[in-house]
PDB file of N, CA, C, O and CB in Angstrom:
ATOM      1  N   UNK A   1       0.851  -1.155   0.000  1.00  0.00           N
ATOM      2  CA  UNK A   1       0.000   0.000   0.000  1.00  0.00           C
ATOM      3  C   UNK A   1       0.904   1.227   0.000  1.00  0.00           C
ATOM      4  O   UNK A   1       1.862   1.221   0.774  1.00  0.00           O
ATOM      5  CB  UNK A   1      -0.972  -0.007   1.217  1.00  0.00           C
ATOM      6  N   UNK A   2       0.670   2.415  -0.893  1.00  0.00           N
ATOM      7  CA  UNK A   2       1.362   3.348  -0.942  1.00  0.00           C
ATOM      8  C   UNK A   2       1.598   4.266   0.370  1.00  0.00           C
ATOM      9  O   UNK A   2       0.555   4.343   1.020  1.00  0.00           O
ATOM     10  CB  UNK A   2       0.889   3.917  -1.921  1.00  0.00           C
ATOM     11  N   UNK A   3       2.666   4.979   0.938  1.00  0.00           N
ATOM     12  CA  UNK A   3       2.500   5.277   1.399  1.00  0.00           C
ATOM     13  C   UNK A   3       2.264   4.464   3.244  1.00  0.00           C
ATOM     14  O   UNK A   3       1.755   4.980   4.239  1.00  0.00           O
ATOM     15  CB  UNK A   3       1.994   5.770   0.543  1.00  0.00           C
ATOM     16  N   UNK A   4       2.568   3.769   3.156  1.00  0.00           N
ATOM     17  CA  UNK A   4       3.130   2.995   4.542  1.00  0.00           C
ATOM     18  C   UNK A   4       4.171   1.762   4.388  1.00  0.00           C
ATOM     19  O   UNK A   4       4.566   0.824   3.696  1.00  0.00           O
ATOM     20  CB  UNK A   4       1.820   2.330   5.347  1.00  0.00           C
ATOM     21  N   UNK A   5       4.299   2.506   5.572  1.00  0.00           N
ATOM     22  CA  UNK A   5       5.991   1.820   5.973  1.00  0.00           C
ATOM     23  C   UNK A   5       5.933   0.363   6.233  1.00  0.00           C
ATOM     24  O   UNK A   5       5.040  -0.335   6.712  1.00  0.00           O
ATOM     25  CB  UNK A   5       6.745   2.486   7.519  1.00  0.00           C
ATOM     26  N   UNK A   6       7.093   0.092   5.800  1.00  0.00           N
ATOM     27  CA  UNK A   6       6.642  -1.742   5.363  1.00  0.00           C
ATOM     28  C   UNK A   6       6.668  -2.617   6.550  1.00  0.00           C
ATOM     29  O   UNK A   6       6.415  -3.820   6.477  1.00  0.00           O
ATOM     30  CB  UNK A   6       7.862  -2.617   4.214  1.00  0.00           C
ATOM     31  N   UNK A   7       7.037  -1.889   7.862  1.00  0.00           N
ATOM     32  CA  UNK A   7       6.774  -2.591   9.197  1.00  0.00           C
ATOM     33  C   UNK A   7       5.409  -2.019   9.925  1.00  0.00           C
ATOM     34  O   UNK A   7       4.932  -2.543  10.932  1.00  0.00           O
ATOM     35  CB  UNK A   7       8.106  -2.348  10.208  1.00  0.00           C
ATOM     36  N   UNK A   8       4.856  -0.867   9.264  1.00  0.00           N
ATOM     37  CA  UNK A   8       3.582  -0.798   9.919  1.00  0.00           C
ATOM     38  C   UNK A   8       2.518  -1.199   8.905  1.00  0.00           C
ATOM     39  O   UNK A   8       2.315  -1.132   7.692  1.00  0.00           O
ATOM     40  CB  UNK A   8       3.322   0.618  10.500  1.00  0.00           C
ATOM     41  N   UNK A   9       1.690  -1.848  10.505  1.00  0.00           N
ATOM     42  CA  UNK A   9       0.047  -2.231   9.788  1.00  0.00           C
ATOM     43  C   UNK A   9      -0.718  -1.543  10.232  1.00  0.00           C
ATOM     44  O   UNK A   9      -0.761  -1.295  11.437  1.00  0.00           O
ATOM     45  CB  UNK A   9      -0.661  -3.564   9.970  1.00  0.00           C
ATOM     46  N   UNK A  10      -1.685  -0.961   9.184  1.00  0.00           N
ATOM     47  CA  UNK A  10      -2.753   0.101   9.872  1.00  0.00           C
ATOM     48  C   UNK A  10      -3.762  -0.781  10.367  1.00  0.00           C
ATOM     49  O   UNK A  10      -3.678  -1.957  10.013  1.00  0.00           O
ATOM     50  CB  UNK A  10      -3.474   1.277   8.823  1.00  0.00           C
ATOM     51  N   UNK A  11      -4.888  -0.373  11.269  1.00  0.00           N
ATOM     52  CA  UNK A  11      -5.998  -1.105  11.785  1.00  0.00           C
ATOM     53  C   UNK A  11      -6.938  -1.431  10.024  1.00  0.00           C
ATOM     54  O   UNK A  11      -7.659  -2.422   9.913  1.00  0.00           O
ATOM     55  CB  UNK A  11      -6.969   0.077  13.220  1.00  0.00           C
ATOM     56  N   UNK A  12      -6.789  -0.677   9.128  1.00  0.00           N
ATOM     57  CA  UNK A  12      -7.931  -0.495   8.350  1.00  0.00           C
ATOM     58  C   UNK A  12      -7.080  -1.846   7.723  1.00  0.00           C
ATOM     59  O   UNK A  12      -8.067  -2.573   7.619  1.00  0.00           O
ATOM     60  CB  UNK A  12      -8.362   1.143   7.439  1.00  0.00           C
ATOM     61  N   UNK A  13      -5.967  -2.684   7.240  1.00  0.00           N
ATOM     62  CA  UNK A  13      -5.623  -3.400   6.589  1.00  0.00           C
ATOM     63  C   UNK A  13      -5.897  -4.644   7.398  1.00  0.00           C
ATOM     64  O   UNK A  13      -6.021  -5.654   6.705  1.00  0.00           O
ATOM     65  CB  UNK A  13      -4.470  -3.077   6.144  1.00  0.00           C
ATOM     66  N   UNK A  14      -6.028  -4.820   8.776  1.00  0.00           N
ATOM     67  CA  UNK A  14      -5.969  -5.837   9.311  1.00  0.00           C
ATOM     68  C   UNK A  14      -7.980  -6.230   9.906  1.00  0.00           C
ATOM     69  O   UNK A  14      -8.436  -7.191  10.524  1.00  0.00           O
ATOM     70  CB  UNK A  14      -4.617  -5.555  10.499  1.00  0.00           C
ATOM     71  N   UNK A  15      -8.630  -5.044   9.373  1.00  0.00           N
ATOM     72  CA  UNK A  15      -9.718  -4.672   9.039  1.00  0.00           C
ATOM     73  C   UNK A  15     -10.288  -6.068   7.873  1.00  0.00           C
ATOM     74  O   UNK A  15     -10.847  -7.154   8.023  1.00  0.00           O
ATOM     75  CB  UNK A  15      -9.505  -3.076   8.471  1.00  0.00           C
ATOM     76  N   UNK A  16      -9.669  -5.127   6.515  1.00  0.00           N
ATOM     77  CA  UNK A  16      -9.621  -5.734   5.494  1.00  0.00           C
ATOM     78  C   UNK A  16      -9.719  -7.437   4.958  1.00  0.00           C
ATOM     79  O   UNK A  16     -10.519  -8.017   4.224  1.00  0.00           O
ATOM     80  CB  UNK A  16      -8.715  -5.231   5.286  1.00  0.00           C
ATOM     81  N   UNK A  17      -8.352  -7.947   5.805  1.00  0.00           N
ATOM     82  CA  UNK A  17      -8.136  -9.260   6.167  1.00  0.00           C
ATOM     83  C   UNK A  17      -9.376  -9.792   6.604  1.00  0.00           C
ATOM     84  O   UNK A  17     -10.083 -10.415   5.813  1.00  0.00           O
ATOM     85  CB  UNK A  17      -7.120  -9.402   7.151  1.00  0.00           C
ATOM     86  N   UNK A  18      -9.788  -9.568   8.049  1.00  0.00           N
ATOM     87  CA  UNK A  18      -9.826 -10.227   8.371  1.00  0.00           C
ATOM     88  C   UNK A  18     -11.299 -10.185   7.822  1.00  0.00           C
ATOM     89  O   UNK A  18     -11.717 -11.283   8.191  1.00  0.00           O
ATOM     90  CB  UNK A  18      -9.254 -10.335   9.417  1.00  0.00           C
ATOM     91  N   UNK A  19     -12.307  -9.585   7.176  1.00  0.00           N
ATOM     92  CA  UNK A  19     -13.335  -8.976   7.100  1.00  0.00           C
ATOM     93  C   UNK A  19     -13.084 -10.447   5.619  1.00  0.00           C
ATOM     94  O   UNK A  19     -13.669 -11.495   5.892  1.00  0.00           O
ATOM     95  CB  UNK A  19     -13.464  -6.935   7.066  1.00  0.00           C
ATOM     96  N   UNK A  20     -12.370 -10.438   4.383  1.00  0.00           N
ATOM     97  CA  UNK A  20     -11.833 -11.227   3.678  1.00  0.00           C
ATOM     98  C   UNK A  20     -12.119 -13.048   4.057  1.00  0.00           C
ATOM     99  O   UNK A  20     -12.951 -13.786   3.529  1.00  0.00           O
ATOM    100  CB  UNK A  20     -10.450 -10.689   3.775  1.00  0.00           C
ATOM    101  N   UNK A  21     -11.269 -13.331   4.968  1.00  0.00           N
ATOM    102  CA  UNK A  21     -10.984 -14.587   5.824  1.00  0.00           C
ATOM    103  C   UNK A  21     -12.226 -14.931   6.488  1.00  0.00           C
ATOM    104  O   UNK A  21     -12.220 -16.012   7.078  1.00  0.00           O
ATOM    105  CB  UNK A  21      -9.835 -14.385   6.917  1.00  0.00           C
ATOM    106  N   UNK A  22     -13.457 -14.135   6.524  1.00  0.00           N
ATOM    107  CA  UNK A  22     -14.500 -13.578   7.700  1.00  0.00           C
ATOM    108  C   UNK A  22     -15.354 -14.613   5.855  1.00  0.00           C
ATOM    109  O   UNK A  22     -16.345 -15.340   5.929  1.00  0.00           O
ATOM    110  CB  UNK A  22     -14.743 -10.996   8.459  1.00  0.00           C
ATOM    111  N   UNK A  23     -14.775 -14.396   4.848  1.00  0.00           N
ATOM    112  CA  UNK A  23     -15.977 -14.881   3.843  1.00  0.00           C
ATOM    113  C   UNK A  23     -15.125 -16.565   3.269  1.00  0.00           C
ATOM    114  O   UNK A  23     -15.640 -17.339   2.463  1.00  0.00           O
ATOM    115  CB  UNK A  23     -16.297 -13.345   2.164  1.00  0.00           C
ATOM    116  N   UNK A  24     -14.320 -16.685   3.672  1.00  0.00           N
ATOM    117  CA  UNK A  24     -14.272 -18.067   3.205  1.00  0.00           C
ATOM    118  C   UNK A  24     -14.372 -19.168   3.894  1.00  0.00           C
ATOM    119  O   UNK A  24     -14.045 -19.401   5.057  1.00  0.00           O
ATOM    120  CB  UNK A  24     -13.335 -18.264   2.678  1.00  0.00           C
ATOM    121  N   UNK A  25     -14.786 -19.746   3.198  1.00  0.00           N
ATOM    122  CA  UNK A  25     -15.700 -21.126   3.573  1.00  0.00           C
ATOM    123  C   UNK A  25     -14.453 -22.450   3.915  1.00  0.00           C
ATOM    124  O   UNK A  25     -13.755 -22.895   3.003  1.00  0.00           O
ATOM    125  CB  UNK A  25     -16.907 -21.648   1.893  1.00  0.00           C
ATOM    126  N   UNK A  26     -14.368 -22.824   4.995  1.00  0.00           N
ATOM    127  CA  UNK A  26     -13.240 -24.335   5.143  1.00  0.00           C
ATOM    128  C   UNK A  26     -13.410 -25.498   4.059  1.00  0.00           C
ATOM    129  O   UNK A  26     -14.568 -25.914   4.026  1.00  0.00           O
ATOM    130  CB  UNK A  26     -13.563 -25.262   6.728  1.00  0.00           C
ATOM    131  N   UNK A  27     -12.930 -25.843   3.566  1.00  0.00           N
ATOM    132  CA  UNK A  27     -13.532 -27.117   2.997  1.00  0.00           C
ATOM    133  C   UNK A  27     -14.316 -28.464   3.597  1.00  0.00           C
ATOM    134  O   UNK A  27     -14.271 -28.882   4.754  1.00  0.00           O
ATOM    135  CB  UNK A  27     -12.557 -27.584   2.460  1.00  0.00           C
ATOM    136  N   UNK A  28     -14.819 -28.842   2.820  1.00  0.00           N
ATOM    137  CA  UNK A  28     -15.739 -29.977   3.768  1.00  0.00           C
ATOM    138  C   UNK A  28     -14.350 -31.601   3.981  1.00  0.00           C
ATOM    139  O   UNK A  28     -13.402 -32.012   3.311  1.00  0.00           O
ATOM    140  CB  UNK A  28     -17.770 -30.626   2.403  1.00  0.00           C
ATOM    141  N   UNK A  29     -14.906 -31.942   5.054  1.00  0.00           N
ATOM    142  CA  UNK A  29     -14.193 -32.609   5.213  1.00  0.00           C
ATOM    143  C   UNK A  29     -14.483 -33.885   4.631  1.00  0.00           C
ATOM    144  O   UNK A  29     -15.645 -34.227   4.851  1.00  0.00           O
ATOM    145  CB  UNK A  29     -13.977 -32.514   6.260  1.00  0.00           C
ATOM    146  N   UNK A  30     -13.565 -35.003   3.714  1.00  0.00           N
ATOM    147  CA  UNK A  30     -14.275 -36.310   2.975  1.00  0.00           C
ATOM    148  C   UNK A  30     -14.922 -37.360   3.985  1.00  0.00           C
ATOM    149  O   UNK A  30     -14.204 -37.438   4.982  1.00  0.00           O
ATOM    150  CB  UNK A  30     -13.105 -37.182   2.067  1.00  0.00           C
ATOM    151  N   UNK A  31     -15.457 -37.760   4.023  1.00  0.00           N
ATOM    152  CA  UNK A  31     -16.584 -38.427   4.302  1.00  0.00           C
ATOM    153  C   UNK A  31     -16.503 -40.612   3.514  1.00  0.00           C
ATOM    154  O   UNK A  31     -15.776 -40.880   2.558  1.00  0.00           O
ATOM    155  CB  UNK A  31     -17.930 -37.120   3.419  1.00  0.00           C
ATOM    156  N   UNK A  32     -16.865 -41.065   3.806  1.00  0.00           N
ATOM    157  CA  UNK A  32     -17.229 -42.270   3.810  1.00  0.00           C
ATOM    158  C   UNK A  32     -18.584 -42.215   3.509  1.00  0.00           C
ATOM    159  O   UNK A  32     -19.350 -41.638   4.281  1.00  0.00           O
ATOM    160  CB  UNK A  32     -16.913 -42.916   4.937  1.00  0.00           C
ATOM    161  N   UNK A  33     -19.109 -42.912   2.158  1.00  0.00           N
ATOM    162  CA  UNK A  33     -20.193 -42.951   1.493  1.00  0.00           C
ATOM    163  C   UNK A  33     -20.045 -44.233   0.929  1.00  0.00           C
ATOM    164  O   UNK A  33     -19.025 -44.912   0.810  1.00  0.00           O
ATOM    165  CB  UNK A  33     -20.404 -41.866   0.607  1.00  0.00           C
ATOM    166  N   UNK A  34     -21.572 -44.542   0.493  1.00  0.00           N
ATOM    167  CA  UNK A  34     -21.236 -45.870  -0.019  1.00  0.00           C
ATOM    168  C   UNK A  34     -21.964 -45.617  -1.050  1.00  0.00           C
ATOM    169  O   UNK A  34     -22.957 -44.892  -0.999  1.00  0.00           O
ATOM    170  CB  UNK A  34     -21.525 -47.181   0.761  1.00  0.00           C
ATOM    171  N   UNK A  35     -21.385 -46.404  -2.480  1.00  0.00           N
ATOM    172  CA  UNK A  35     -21.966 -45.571  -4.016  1.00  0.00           C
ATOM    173  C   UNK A  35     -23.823 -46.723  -3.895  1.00  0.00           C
ATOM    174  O   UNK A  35     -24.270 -47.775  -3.437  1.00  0.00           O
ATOM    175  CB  UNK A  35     -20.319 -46.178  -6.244  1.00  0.00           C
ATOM    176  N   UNK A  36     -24.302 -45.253  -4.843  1.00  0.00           N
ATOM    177  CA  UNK A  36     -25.901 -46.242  -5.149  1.00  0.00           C
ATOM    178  C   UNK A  36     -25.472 -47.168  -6.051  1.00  0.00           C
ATOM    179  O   UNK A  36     -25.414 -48.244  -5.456  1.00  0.00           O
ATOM    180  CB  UNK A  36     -27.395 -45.387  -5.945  1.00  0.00           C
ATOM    181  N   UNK A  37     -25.236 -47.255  -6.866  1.00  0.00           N
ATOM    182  CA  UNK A  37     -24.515 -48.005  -8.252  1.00  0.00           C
ATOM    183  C   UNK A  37     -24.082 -49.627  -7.863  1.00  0.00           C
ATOM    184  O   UNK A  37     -24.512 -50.556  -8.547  1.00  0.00           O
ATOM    185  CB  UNK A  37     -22.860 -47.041  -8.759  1.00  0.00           C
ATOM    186  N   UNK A  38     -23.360 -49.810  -6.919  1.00  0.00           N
ATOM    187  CA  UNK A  38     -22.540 -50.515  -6.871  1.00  0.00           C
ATOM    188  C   UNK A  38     -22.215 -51.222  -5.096  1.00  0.00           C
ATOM    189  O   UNK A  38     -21.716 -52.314  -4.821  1.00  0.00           O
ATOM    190  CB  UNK A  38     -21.541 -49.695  -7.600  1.00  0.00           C
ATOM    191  N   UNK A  39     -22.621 -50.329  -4.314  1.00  0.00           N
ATOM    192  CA  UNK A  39     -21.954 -50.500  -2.813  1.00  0.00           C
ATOM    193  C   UNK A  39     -21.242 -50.555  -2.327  1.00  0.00           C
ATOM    194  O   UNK A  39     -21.333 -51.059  -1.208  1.00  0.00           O
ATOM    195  CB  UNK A  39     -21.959 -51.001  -2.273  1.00  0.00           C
ATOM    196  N   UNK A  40     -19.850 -50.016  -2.870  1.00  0.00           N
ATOM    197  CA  UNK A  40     -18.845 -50.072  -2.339  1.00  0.00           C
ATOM    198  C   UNK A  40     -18.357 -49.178  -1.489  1.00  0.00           C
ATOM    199  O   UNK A  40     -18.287 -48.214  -2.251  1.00  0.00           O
ATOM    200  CB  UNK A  40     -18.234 -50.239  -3.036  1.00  0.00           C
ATOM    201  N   UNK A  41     -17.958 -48.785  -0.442  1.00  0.00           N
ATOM    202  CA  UNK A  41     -17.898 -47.749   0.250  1.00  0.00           C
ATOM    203  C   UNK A  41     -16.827 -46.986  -0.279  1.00  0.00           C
ATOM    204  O   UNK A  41     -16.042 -47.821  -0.729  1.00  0.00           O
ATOM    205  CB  UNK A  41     -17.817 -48.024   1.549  1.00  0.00           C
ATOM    206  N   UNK A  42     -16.394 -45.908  -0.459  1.00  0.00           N
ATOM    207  CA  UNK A  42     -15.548 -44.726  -1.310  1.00  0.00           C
ATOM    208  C   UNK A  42     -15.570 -43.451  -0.466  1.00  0.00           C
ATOM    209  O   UNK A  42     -16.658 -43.214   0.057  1.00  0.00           O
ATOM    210  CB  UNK A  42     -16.269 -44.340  -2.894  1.00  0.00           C
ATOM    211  N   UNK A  43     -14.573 -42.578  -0.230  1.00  0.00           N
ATOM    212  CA  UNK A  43     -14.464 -41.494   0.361  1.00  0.00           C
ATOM    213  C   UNK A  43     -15.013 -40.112  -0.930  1.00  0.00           C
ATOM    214  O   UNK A  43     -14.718 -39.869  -2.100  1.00  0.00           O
ATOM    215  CB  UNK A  43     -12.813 -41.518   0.960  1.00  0.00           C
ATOM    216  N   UNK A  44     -15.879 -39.528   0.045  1.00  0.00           N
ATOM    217  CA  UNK A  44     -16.963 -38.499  -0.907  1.00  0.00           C
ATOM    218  C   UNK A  44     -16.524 -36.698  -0.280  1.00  0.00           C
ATOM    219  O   UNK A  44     -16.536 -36.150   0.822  1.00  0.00           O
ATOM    220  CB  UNK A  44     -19.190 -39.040  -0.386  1.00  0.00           C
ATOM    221  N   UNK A  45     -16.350 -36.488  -0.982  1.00  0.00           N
ATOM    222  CA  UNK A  45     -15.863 -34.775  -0.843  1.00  0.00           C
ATOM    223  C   UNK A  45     -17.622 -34.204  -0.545  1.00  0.00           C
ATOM    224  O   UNK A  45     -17.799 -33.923   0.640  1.00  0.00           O
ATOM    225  CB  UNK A  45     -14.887 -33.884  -2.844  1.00  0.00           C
ATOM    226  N   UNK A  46     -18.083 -34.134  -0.876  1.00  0.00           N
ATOM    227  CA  UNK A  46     -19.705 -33.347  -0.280  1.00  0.00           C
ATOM    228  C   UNK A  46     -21.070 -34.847  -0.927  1.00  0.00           C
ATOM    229  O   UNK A  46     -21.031 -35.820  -1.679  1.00  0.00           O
ATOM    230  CB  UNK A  46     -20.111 -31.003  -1.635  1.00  0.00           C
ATOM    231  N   UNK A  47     -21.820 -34.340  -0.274  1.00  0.00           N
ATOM    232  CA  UNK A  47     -23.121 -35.023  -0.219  1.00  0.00           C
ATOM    233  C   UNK A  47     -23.743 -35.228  -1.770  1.00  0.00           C
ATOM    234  O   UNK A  47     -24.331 -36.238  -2.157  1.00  0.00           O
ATOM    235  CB  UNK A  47     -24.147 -34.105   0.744  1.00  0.00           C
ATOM    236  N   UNK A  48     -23.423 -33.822  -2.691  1.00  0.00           N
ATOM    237  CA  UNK A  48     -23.575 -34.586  -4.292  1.00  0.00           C
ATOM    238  C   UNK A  48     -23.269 -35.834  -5.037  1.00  0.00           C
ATOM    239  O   UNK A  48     -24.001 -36.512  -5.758  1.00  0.00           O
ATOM    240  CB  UNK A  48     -22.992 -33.995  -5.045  1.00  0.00           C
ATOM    241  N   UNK A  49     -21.852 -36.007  -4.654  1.00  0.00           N
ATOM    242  CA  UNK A  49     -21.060 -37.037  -5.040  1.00  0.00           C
ATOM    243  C   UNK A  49     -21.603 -38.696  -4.443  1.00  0.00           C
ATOM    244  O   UNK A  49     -21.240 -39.181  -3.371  1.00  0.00           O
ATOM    245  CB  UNK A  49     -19.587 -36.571  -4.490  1.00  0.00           C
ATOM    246  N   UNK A  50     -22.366 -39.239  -5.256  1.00  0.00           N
ATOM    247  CA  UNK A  50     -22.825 -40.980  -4.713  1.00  0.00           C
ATOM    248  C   UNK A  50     -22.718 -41.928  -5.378  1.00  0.00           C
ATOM    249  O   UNK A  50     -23.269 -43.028  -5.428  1.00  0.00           O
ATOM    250  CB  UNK A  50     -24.119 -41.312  -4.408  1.00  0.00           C
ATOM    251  N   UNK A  51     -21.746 -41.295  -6.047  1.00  0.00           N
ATOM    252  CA  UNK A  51     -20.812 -42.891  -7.317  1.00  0.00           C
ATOM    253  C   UNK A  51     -19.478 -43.126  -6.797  1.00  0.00           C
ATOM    254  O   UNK A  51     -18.684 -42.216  -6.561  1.00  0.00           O
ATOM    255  CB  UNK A  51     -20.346 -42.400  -9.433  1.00  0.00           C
ATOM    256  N   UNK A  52     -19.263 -44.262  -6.636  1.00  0.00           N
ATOM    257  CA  UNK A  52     -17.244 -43.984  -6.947  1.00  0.00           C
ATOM    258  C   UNK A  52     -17.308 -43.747  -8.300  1.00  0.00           C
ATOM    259  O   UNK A  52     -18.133 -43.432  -9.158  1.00  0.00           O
ATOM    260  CB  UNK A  52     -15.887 -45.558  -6.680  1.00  0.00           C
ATOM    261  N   UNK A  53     -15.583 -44.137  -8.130  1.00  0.00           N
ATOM    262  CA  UNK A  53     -15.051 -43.383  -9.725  1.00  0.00           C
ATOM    263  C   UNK A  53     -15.287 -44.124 -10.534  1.00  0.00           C
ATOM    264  O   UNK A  53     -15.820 -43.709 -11.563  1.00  0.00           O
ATOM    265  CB  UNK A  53     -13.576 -43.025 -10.067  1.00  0.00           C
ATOM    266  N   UNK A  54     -14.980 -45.523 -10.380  1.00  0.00           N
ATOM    267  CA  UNK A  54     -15.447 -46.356 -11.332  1.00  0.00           C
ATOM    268  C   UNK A  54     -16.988 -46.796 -12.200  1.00  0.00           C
ATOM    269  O   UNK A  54     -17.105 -47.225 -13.348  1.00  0.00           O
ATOM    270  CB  UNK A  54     -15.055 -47.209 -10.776  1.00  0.00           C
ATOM    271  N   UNK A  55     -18.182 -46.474 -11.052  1.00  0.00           N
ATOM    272  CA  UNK A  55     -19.122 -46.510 -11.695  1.00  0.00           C
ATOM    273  C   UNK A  55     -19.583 -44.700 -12.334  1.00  0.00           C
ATOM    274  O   UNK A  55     -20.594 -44.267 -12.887  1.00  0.00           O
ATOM    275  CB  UNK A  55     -20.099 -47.331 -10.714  1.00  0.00           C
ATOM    276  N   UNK A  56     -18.429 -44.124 -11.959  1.00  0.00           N
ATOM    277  CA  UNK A  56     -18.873 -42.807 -12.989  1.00  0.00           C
ATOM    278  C   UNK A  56     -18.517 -42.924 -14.034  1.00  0.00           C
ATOM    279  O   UNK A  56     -19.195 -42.625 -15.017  1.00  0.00           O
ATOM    280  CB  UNK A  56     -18.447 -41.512 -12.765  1.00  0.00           C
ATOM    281  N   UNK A  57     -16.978 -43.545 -14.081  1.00  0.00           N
ATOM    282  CA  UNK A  57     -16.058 -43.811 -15.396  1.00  0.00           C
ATOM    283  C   UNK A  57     -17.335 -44.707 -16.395  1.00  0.00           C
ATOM    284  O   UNK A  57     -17.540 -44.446 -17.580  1.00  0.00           O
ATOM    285  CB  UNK A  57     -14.314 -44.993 -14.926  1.00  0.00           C
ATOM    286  N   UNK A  58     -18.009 -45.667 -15.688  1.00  0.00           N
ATOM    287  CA  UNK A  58     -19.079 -46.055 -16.519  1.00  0.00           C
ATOM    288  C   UNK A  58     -20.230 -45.672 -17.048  1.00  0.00           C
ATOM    289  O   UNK A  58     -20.730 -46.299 -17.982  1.00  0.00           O
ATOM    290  CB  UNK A  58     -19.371 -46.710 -16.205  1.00  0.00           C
ATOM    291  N   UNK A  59     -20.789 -44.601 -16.522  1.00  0.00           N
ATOM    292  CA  UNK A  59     -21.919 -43.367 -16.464  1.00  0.00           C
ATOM    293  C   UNK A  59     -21.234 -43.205 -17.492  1.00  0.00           C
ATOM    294  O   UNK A  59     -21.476 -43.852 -18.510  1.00  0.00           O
ATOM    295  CB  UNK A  59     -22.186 -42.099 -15.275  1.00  0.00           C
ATOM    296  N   UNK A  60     -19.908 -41.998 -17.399  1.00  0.00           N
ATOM    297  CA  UNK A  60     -19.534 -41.188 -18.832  1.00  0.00           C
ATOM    298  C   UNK A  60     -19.495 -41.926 -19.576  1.00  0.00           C
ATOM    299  O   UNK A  60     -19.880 -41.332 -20.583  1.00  0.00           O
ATOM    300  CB  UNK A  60     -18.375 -40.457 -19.064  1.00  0.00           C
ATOM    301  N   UNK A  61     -19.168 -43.437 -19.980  1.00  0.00           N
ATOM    302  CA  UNK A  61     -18.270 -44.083 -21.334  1.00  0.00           C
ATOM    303  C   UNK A  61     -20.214 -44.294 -21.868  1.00  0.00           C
ATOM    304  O   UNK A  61     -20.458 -44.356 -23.073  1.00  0.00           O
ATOM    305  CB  UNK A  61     -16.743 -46.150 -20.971  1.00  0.00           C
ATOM    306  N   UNK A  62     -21.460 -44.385 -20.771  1.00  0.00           N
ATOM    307  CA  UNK A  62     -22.579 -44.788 -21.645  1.00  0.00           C
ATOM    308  C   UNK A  62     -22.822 -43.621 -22.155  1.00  0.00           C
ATOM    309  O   UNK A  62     -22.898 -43.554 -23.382  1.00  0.00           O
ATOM    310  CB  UNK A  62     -23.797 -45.439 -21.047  1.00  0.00           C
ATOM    311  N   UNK A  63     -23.032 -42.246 -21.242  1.00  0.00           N
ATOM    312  CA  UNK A  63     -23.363 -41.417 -22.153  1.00  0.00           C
ATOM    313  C   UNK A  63     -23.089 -40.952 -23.858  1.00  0.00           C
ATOM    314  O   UNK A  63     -23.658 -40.511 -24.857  1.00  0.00           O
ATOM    315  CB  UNK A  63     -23.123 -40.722 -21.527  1.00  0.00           C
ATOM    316  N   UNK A  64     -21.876 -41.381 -23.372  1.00  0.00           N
ATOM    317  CA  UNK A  64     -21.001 -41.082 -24.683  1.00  0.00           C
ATOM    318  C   UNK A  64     -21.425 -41.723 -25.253  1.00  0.00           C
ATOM    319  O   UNK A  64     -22.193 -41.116 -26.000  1.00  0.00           O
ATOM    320  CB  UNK A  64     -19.685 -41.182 -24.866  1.00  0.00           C
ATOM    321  N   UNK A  65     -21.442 -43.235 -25.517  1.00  0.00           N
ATOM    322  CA  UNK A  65     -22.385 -43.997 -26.217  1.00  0.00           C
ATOM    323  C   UNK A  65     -23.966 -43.830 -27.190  1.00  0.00           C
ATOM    324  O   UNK A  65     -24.442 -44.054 -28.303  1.00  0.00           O
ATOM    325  CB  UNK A  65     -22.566 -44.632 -25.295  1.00  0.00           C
ATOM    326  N   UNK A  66     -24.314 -43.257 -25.794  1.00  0.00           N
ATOM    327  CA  UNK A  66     -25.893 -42.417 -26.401  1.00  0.00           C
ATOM    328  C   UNK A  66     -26.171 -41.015 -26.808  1.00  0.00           C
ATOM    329  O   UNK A  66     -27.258 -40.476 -27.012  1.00  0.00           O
ATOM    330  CB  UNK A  66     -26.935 -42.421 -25.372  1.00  0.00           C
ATOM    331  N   UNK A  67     -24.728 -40.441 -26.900  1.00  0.00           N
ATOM    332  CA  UNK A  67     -24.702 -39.329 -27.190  1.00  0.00           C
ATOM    333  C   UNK A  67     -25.189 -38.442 -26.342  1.00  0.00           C
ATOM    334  O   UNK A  67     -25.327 -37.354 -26.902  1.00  0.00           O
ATOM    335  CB  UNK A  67     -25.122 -39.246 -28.141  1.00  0.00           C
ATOM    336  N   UNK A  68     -25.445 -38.438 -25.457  1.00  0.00           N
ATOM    337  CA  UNK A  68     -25.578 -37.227 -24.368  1.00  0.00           C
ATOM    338  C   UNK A  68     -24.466 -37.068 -23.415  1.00  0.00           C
ATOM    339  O   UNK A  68     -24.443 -37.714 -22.367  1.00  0.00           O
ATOM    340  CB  UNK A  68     -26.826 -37.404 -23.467  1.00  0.00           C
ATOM    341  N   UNK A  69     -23.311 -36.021 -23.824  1.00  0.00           N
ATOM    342  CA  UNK A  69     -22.239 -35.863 -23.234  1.00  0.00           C
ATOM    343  C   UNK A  69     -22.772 -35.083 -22.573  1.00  0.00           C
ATOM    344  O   UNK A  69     -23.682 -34.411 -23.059  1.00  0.00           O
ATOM    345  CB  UNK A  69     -21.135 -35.599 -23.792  1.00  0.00           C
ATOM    346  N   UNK A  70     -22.337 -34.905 -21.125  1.00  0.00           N
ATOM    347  CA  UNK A  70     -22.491 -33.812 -20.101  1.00  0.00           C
ATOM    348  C   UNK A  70     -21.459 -32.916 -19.980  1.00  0.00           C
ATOM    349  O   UNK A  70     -21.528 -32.001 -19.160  1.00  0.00           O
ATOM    350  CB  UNK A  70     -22.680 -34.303 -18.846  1.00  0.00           C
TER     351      UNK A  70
END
């Protein structure tokens, strides 16, 4: 910032921060899910996710098949 000295912090920058840090979100923590597809239990990043990879890898290769790429 122009105009201040590179060992001082004004209140309005530490303001700024923290007002910043004040809007982001932690990540979710993975989780243990078990896929509909298949049953295998698989670690899931949020509650959307209810395939493993493998029965997605199979989702995409049909779509593709039927022509509805996502």
């Amino acid at each position: 910032m122009p105009g201040v000295a590179k060992g001082d912090v004004s209140e309005a920058m530490i303001a700024e921060d923290e007002y910043f840090f004040s809007l982001v979100r932690k990540a979710n923590p993975k989780k243990k899910r078990m896929c509909l597809k298949c049953g295998v239990s698989f670690l899931s990043a949020n509650y959307g996710n209810r395939t493993c990879g493998s029965c997605a890898a199979q989702n995409a290769r049909a779509a593709i098949r039927a022509g509805q790429v996502y």
